[in-house]
C-alpha positions in Angstrom: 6.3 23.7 21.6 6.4 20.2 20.4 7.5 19.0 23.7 5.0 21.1 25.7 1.9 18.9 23.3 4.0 15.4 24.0 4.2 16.7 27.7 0.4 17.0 27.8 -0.4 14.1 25.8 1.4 11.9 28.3 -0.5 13.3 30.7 -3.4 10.2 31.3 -6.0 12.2 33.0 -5.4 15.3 30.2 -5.0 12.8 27.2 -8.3 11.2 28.5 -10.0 14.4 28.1 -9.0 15.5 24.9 -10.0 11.9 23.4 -13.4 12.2 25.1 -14.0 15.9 23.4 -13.0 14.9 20.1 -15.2 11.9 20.1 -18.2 14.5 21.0 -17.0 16.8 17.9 -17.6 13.3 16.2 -21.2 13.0 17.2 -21.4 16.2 16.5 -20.8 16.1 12.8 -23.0 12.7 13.0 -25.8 14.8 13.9 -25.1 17.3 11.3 -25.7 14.6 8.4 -28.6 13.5 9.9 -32.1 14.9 8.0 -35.2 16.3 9.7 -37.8 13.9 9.1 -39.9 14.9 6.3 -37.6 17.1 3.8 -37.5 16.4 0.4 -33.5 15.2 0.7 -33.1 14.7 -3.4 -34.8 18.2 -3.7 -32.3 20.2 -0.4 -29.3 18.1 -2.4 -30.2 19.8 -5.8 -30.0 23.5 -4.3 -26.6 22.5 -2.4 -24.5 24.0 -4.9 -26.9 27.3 -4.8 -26.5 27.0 -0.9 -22.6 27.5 -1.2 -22.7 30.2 -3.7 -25.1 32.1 -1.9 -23.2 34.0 0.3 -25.7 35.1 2.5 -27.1 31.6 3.3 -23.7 30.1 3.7 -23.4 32.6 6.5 -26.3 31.8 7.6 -25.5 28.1 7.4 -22.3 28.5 9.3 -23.8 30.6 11.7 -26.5 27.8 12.7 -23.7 25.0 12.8 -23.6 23.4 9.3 -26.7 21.9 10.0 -28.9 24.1 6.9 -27.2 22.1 4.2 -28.1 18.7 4.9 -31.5 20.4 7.1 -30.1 18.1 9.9 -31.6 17.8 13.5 -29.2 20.5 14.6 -30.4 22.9 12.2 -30.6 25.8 15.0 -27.1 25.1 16.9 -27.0 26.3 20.2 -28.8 29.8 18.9 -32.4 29.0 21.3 -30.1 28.6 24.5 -28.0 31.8 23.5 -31.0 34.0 23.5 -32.6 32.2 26.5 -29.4 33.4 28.0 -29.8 36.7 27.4 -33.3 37.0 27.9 -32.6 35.3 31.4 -29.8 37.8 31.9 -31.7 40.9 31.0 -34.7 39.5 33.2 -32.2 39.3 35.9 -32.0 43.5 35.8 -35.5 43.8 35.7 -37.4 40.7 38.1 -36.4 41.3 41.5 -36.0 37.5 42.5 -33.6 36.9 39.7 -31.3 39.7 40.9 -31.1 38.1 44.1 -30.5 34.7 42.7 -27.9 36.5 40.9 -26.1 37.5 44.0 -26.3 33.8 46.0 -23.5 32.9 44.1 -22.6 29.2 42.5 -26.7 28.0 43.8 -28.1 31.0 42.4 -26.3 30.5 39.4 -27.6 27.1 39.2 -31.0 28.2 39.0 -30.1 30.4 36.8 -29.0 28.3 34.5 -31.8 25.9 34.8 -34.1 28.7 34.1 -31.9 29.4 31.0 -32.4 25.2 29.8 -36.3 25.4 30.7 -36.5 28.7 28.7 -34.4 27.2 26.0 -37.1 24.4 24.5 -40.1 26.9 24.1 -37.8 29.0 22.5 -36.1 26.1 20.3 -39.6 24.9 19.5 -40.7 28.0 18.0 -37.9 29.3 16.3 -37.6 26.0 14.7 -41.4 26.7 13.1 -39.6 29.8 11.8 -36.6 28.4 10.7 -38.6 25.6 8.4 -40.7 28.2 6.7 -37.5 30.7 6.5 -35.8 28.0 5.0 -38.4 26.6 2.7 -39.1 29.7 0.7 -35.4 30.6 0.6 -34.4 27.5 -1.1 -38.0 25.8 -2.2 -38.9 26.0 -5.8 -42.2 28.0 -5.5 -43.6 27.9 -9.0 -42.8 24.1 -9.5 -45.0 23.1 -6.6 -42.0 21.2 -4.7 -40.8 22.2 -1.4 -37.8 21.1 0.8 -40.6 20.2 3.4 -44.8 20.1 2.9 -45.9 22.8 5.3 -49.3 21.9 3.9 -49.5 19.2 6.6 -48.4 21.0 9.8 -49.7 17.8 12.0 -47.7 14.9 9.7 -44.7 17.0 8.6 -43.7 20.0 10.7 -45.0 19.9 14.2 -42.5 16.4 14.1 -40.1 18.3 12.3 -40.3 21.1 15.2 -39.9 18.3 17.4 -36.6 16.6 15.9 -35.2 20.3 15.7 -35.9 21.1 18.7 -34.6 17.9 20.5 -31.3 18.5 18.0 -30.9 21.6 20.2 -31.4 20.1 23.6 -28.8 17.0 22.5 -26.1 19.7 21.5 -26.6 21.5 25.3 -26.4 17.8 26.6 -23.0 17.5 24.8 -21.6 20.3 25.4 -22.4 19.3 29.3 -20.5 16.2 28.5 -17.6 18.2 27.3 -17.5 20.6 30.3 -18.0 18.0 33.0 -15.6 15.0 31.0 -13.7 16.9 28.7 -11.6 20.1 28.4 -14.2 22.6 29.5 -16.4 24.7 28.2 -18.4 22.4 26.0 -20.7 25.2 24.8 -17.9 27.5 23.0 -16.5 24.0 21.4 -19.8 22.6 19.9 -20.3 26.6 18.2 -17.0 26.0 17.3 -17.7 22.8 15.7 
């Protein structure tokens, strides 16, 4: 087995590849240290210890990519595009023209697909609206008046916290391109993985 890895890691081309992933499970982690604009970071720190002995919201937490302790940018993973996926998939049953794209093949698949990514912000943009106030009242204070982000002020706090989630999304789709175009392939299964 050992000489099987050496065997590959000589290989330039493979060796390349596998470099070039790991440095996107690199950004990766960046991004999942990297707040939401807004969020009360002293007060989301506090409640980190509750985070991880809540069992339910560390599911939760791992489930959406790490991102819920630190309420990073990625807070949502990759969870907008996989329902897009599937909504596109069951729409593909129903809608008549997205059967047939179906059956084109590899350019009906890229529509498809681009279908999926258009479908993916509206859907990141308002699950991310529900994911702040989700989030808020499971680990804001209430009765002390603080909050891990003011939804008071939807136009100076959330709507630009939608946006930052939402664009975390659409930056993990773009790397897990990267990793299926430059790296070792299917760069969507290796960022949930991440």
């Amino acid at each position: 087995m050992i000489a099987n890895a050496k065997k590959i890691w000589n290989t330039p081309h493979i060796r390349t590849k596998i470099i070039f992933t790991l440095l996107m499970v690199a950004v990766y982690s960046l991004l999942a240290n990297i707040p939401v604009p807004g969020v009360n970071v002293a007060l989301l720190s506090a409640y980190t210890e509750q985070l991880r002995a809540n069992t339910q919201l560390a599911f939760f937490g791992s489930v959406m990519g790490g991102g819920l302790e630190h309420f990073s940018i990625i807070l949502m993973g990759l969870a907008p595009y996989i329902n897009a996926t599937i909504i596109i998939q069951l729409l593909a049953v129903i809608v008549p023209s997205l059967e047939s794209l179906k059956k084109e093949g590899e350019q009906g698949q890229k529509k498809l697909n681009n279908y999926t990514r258009w479908l993916t912000v509206p859907l990141a943009f308002a699950q991310s609206y529900g994911m702040i106030y989700l989030l808020n009242t499971l680990i804001g204070t209430g009765s002390s008046g603080l909050s891990i982000i003011d939804t008071k002020d939807f136009l100076g706090t959330v709507l630009p916290a939608m946006t930052f989630i939402t664009a975390g999304t659409m930056i993990l789709l773009w790397l897990g391109d990267l990793i299926t175009e430059m790296g070792i392939g299917n760069g969507s299964s290796i960022v949930i993985f991440a």
